[in-house]
FITORLUM-146026 format. One record per residue (C-alpha): x, z, y; residue in three letters. Coordinates in steps of 0.02 Angstrom, whole numbers, padded with zeros to 5 digits, always signed. Example, Ala and Ser with C-alpha at 12.3 -4.5 7.8 and 13.67 -1.06 7.14 Angstrom:
FITORLUM-146026
+00615+00390-00225ala +00684+00357-00053ser 
This chain:
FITORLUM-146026
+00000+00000+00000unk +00076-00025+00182unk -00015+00068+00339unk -00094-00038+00454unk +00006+00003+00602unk +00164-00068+00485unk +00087-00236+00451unk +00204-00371+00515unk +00175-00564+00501unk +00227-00655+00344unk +00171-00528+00251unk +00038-00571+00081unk -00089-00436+00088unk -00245-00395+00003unk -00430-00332+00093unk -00525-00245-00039unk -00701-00277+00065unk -00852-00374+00030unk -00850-00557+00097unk -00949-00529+00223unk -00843-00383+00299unk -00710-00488+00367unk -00681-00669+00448unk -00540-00738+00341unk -00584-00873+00215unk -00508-00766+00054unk -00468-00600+00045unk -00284-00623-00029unk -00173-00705+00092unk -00012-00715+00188unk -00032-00655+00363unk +00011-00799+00491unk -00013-00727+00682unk -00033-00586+00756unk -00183-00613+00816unk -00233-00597+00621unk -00140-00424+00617unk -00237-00358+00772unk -00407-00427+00684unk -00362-00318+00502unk -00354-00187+00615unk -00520-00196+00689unk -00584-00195+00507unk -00577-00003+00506unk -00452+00044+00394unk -00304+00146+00363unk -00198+00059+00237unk -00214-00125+00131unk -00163-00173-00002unk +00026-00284-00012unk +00133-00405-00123unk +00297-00413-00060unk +00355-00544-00195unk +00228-00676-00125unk +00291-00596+00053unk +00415-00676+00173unk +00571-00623+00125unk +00605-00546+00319unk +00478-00442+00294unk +00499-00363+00106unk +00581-00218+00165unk +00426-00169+00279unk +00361-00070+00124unk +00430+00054-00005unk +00591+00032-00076unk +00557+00048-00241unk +00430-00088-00235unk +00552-00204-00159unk +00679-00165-00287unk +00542-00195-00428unk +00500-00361-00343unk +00674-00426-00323unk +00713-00374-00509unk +00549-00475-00576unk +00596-00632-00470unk +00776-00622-00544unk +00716-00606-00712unk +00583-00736-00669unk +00745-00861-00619unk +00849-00819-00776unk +00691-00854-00901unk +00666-01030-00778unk +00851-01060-00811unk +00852-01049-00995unk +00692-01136-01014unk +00714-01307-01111unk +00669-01460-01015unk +00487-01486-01008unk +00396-01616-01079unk +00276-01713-00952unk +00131-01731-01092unk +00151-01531-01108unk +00188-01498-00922unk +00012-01622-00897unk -00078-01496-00994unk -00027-01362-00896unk -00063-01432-00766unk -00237-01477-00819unk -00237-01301-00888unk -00197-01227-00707unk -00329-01323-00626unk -00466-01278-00759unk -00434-01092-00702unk -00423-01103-00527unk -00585-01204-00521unk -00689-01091-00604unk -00623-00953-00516unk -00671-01032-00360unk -00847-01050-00436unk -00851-00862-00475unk -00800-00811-00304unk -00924-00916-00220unk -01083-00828-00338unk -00995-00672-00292unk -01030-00721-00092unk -01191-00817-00127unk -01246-00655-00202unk -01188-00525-00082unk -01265-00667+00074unk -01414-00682-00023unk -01438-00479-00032unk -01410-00467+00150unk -01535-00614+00195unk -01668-00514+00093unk -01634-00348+00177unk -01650-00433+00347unk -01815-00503+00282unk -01890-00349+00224unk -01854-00278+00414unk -01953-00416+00516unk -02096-00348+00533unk -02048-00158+00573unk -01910-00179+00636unk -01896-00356+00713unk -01764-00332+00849unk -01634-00270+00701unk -01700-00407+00582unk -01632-00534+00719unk -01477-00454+00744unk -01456-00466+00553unk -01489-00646+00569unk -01374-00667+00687unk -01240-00565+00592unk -01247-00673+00435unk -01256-00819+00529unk -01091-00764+00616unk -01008-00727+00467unk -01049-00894+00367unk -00996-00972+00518unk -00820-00883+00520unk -00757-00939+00357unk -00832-01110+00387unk -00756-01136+00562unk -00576-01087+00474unk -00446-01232+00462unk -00460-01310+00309unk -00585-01440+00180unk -00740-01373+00171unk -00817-01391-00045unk -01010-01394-00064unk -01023-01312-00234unk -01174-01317-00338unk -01205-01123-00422unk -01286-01050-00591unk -01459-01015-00581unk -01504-00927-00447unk -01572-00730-00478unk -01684-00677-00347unk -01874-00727-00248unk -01873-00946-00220unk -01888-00903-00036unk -01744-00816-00013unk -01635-00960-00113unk -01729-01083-00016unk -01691-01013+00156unk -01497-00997+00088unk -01496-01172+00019unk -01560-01244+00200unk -01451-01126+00294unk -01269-01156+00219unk -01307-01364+00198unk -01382-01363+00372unk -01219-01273+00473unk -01088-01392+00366unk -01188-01522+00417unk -01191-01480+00614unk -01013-01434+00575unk -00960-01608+00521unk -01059-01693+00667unk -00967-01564+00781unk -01111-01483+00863unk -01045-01349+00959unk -01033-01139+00909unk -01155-01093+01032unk -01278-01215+00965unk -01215-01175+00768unk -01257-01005+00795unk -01436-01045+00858unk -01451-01178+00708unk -01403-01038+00560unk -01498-00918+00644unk -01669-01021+00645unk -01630-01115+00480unk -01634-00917+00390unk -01793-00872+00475unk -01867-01055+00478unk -02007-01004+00349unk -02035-00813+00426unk -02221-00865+00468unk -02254-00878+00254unk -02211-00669+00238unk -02441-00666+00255unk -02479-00818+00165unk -02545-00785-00008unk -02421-00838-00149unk -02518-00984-00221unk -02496-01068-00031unk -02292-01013-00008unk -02229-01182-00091unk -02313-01350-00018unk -02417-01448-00167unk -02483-01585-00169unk -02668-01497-00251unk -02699-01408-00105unk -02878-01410-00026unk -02890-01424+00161unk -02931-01273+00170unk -02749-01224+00093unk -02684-01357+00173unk -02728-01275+00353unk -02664-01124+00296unk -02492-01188+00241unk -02472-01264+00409unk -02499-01109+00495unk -02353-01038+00444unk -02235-01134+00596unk -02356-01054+00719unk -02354-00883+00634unk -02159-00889+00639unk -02132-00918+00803unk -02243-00781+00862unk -02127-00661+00725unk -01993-00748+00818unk -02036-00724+00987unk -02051-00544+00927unk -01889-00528+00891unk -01815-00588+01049unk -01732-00766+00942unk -01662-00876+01073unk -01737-01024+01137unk -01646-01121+01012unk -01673-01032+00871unk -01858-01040+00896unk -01857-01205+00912unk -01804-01242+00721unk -01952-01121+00686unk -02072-01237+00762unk -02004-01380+00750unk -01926-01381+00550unk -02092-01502+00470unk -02073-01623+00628unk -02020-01797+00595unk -01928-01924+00688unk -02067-02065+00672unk -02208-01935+00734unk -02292-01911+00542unk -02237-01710+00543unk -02321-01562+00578unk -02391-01463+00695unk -02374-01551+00834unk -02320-01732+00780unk -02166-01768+00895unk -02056-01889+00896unk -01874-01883+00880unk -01847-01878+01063unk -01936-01711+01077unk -01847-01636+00922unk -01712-01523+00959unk -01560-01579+00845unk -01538-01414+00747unk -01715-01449+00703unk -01689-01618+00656unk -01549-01543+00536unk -01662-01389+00487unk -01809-01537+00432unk -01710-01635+00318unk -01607-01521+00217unk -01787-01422+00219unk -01864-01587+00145unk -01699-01617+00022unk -01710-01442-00040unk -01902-01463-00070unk -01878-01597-00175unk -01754-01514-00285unk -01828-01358-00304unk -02022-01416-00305unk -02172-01285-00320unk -02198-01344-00488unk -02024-01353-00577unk -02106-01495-00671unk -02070-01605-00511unk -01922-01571-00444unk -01781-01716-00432unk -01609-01714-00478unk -01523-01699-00315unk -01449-01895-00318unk -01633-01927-00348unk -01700-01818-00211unk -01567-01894-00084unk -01605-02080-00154unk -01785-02060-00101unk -01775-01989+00063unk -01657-02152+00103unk -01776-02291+00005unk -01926-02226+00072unk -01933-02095+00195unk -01784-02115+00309unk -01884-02171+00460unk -01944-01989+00473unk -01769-01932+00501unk -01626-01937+00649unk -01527-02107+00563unk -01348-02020+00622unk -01409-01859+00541unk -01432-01938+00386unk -01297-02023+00368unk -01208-01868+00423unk -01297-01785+00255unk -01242-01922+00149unk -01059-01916+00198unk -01073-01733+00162unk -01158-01703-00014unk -01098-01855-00057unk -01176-02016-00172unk -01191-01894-00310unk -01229-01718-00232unk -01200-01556-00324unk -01309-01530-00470unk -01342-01736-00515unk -01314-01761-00697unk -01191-01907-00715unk -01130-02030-00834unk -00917-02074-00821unk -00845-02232-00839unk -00779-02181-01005unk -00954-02146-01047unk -00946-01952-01033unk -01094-01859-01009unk -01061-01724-00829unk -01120-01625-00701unk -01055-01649-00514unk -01034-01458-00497unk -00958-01459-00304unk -00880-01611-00175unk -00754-01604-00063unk -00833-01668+00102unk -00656-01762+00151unk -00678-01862-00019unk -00854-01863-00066unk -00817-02000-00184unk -00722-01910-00278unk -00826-01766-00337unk -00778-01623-00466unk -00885-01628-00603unk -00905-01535-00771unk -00893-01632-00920unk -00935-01613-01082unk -00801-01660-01234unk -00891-01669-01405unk -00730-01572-01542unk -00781-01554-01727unk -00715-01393-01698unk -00851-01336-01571unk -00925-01439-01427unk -00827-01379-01238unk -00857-01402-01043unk -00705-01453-00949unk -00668-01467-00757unk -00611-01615-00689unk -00564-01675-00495unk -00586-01850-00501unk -00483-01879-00364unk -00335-01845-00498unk -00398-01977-00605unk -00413-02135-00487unk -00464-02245-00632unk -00609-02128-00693unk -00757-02130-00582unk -00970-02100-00598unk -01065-02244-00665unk -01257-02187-00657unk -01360-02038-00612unk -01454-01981-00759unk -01619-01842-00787unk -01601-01704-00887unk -01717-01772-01014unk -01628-01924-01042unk -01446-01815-01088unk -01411-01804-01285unk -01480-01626-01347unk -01276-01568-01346unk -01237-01625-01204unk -01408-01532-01118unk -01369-01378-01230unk -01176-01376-01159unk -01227-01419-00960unk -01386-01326-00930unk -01481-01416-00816unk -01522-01313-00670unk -01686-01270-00649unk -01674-01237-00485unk -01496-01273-00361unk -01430-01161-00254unk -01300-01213-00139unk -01159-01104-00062unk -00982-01179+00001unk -00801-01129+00003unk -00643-01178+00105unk -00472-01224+00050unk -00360-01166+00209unk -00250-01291+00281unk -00101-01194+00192unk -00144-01197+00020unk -00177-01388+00041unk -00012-01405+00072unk +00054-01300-00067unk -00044-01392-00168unk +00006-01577-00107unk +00202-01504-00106unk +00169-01460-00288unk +00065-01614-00335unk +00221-01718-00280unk +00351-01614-00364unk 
């Protein structure tokens, strides 16, 4: 452990918080400014956590000696087994390699559940406060709105990963889902932080007005009577009076009322035009619409996600902003997380998260039939160039295996991570080597 006040830059440290209790992207990592040291010590503690072997060297002697002596005698004894090694053999070291990635992506995969989980239990407490409480349930908002916004705003690729089921009430995955695809999308099209935080903020609460409406009327259907109908609708006027309560910003409130507009005047309640939409509610609309179509009332009719995506182009993209959507295309990708997918060496996979700097190149899970027992494997296309996705495919259409071995999601949840400018570079220097 080293004290707080002895923290020093270069320094690899650990923060043993929740995710949301800091701003950095991970919670291991070298410290780079001091600006970074003076924000650890805002955190509120005493003493973190250190490695000085993954530490600068000018500053291993910051800590106790006898860790530094332990350290030094590991990394010698780390260079004598290197140097007595045999030369490697590439098919072996590809393995490895492959091995190495395997691991790292799937703990990515469990750290972003972790923070899906721990955002989605702070969501529902903020929910559960509206209406005593409605002042605090907006500074909540505004809190987990901030923090989202931290690790996304961090230098680095943002990855839109597709999760496990989601545990938990449909509304609050549904509110998460449109909140976290909504801010990377403003991010990409560089709306501004002021304007980011009003987006996030609205995008959680954009369904507030449905905490009255009786269950059966929650979800949109397409057997409702008009009497339903009415009732469903109401629920953009009912949130903007909760909202108003609260004291949201004028922003904010407008992605309340504004969230079932469309651009070619066919939304709800009102039935403006694009002109007259604000763009965080243009944003807030269609990933409200995409996320509707993947996770449908009925779980009957939901569509994969490249479905859901290829139908709001081919026949509803006159309802949306045409920059925005193209915006949300570039983003999730041809293929977004959670399409089933057929190779070009005929593998059966799952797109499981894209980078938005390659979308094209997606990382998908694929399933390898072994007479020894059927396995899942990761794989970053962009390492293969020559492998890439043929066709979307349903679930029902997969071989019973390969359905067994991917689990279809019934519903997708959505949560992102980012991989700091630093460790790209790691990674490139180490790609090369």
């Amino acid at each position: 452990m080293v004290a707080i006040q002895d923290l020093r830059v270069g320094m690899f440290i650990h923060l043993d918080l929740g995710w949301m209790s800091h701003p950095f992207p991970l919670s291991s990592f070298k410290i780079g400014s001091v600006e970074q040291i003076e924000i650890i010590r805002g955190l509120g503690q005493k003493q973190v956590r250190w490695s000085p072997e993954r530490s600068d060297e000018a500053v291993a002697g910051a800590g106790n000696a006898a860790e530094v002596q332990a350290a030094e005698a590991a990394e010698a004894q780390a260079a004598a087994a290197v140097a007595a090694k045999p030369p490697v053999d590439p098919a072996t070291e590809a393995r490895r390699l492959a091995a190495a990635r395997q691991a790292a992506e799937v703990a990515a995969l469990r750290q972003c559940e972790r923070q899906y989980g721990e955002a989605c239990r702070d969501l529902r407490r903020m929910t559960d406060r509206v209406a005593a409480a409605p002042e605090e349930a907006r500074d909540r908002a505004q809190q987990l709105t901030r923090a989202m916004l931290d690790k996304m705003l961090q230098d680095g690729e943002l990855c839109v990963r597709v999760l496990g089921e989601p545990s938990g009430d449909r509304a609050t995955a549904h509110a998460m889902n449109v909140t976290v695809i909504s801010l990377l999308l403003a991010r990409s099209l560089s709306m501004s932080e002021p304007d980011l935080m009003d987006l996030g903020t609205g995008a959680l609460l954009h369904d507030i007005g449905k905490i009255q409406l009786p269950d059966r009327v929650r979800l949109p259907r397409d057997d409702f009577s008009a009497a339903e109908q009415a009732l469903y609708r109401d629920h953009v006027a009912q949130g903007v009076i909760l909202g108003r309560r609260m004291g949201l910003p004028t922003g904010a409130l407008l992605v309340l009322a504004q969230h079932h507009e469309h651009a070619d005047g066919s939304g709800f309640p009102k039935a403006v035009k694009l002109d007259a939409i604000s763009p965080a509610a243009r944003i807030v609309a269609m990933v409200n619409r995409y996320d509707n179509l993947c996770n449908a009332a009925l779980p009957s009719q939901s569509l994969t996600p490249h479905e859901s995506l290829s139908r709001m182009f081919a026949q509803s993209r006159n309802r949306f902003d045409a920059a925005i959507l193209s915006g949300f295309i570039r983003l999730m990708g041809i293929y977004p997380p959670g399409s089933l997918v057929q190779l070009s060496d005929e593998r059966h996979a799952m797109v499981i998260s894209v980078n938005a700097a390659r979308p094209l190149k997606p990382r998908v899970q694929v399933f390898e039939p072994r007479p020894s027992g059927d396995r899942m494997v990761h794989l970053d296309l962009d390492h293969v160039p020559d492998l890439g996705i043929r066709r979307s495919l349903k679930a029902e259409h997969l071989p019973a295996r390969v359905a067994e071995c991917l689990t279809p999601r019934l519903r997708v949840a959505y949560f992102f991570d980012v991989e700091p400018a630093q460790a790209q570079g790691e990674k490139a220097l180490a790609e090369a080597v």
